[in-house]
C-alpha positions as CSV (number, residue, x, y, z in Angstrom):
1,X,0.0,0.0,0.0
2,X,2.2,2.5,0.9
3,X,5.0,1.5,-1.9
4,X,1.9,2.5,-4.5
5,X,1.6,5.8,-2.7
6,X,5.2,6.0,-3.4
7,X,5.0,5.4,-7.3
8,X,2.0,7.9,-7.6
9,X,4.0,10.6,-6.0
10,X,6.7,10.1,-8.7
11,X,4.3,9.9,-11.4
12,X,2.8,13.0,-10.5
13,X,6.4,14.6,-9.8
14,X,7.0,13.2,-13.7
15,X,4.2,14.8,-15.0
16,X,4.8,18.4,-13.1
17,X,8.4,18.0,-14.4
18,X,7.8,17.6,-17.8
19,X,5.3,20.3,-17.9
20,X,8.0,22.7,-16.3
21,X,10.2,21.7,-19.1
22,X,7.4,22.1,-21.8
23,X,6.6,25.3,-20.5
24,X,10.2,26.3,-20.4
25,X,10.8,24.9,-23.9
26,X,7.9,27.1,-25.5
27,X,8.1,30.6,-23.5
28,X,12.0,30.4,-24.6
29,X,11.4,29.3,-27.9
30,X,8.7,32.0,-28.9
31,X,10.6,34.3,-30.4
32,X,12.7,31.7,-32.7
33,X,9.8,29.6,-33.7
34,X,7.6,30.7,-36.8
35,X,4.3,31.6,-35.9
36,X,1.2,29.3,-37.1
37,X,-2.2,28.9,-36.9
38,X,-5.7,26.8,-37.4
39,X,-6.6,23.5,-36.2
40,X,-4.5,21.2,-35.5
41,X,-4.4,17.9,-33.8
42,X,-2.6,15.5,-31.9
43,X,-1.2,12.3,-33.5
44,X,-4.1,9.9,-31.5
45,X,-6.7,12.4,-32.9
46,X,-8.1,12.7,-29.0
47,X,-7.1,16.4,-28.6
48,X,-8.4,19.2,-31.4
49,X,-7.3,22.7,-31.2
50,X,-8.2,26.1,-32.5
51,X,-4.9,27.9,-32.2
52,X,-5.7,31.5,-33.0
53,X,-3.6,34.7,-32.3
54,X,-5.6,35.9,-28.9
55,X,-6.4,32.1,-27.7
56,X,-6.7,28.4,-28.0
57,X,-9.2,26.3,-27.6
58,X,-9.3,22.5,-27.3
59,X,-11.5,19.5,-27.1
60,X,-10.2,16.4,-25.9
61,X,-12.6,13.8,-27.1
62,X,-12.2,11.6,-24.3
63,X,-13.6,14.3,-22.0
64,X,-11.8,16.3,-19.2
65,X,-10.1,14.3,-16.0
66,X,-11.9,15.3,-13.3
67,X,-14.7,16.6,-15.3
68,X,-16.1,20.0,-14.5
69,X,-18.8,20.8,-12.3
70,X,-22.1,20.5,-14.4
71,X,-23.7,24.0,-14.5
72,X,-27.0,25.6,-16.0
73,X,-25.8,27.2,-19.2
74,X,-27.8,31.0,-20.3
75,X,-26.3,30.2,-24.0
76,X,-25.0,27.2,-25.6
77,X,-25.0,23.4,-23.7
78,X,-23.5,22.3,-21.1
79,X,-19.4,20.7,-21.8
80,X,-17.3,18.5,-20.4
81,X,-14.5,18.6,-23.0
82,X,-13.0,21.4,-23.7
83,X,-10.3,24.1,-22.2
84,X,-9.6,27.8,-23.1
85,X,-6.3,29.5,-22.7
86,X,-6.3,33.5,-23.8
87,X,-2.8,35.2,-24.1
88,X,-2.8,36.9,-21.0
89,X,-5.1,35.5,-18.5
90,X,-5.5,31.7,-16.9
91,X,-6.4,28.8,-18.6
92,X,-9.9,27.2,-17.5
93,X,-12.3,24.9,-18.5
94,X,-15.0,25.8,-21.3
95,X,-18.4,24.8,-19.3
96,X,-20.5,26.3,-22.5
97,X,-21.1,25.9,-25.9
98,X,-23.3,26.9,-28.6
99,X,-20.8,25.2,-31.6
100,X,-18.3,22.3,-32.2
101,X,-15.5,24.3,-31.6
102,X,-12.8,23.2,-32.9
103,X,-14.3,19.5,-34.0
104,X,-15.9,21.8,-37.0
105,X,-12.2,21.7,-38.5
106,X,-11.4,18.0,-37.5
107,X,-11.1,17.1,-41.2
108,X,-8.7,19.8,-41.7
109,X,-6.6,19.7,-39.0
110,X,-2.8,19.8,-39.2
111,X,-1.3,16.7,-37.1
112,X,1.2,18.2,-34.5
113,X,3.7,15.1,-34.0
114,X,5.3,14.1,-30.8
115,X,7.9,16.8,-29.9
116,X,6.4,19.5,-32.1
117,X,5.8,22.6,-30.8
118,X,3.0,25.1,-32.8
119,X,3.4,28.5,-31.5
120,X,1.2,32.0,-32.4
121,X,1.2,35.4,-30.8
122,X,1.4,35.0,-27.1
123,X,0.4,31.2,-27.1
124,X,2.3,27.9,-28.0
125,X,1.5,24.1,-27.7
126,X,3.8,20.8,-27.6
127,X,2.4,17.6,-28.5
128,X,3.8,14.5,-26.1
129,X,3.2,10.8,-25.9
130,X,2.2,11.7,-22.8
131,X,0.0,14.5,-23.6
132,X,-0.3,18.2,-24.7
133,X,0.4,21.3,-23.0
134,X,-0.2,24.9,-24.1
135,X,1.1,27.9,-22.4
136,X,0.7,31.4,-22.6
137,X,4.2,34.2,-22.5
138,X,2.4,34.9,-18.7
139,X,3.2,31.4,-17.9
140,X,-0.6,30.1,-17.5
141,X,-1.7,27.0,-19.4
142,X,-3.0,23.5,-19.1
143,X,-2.1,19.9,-19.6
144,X,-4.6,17.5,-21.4
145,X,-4.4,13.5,-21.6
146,X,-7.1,10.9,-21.6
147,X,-6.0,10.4,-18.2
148,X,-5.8,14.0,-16.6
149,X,-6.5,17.8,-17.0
150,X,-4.5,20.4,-14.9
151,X,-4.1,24.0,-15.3
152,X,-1.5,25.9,-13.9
């Protein structure tokens, strides 16, 4: 018992490491990457993004991990899938929708590979076997996999 509260603590030490690094990787490599946008998608197809100059928005198919507290919607339908990240403030999840989001450009959507990093404006992602992580130049983002969402 305790040993596999042992092995969670390192995984979840991995996982805040390697989002560290990601975030490192893309805040320093801004102004040396060439800016892109559109939707794009990771290589499992779980995770589509809308990577536009003043946000990002993604769904993750497989829906959020811990999924967000259900809540009466004024416009749009209730989510569970899908995160926002604008250039300057925090990263949260989307608990509203009227539209696809970016599932309407599925079909169109570049495939960011493993180790790729798309950047635009203030905003950059890096596809992972493990999972993606975008990040604004404030240092805000999130972290999507089938298994977890975080936001930091």
């Amino acid at each position: 018992m305790k040993r596999q509260g042992f092995v969670d603590r390192l995984k979840n030490l991995a996982a805040a490491e390697a989002m560290w690094v990601a975030v490192c990787g893309l805040v320093l490599a801004g102004a040396a990457q060439a800016a892109s946008d559109g939707a794009f998608k990771t290589p499992t197809g779980n995770i589509v993004c809308d990577l536009g100059n003043t946000d990002v928005v993604c769904v993750i198919e497989s829906g959020l991990v811990p999924p967000p507290n259900k809540t009466a919607c004024n416009v749009g339908d209730p989510v569970a899938n899908r995160v926002d990240l604008t250039a300057t403030g925090a990263a949260a999840p989307v608990l509203c929708a009227g539209d696809p989001g970016p599932l309407a450009d599925e079909a169109n959507a570049k495939v960011l590979a493993y180790g790729s990093t798309m950047i635009n404006g203030e905003i950059g992602c890096s596809s992972f076997e493990f999972g993606l992580v975008c990040v604004n130049s404030k240092g805000s983002g999130f972290f999507l996999s089938r298994a977890s969402a975080r936001y930091f």
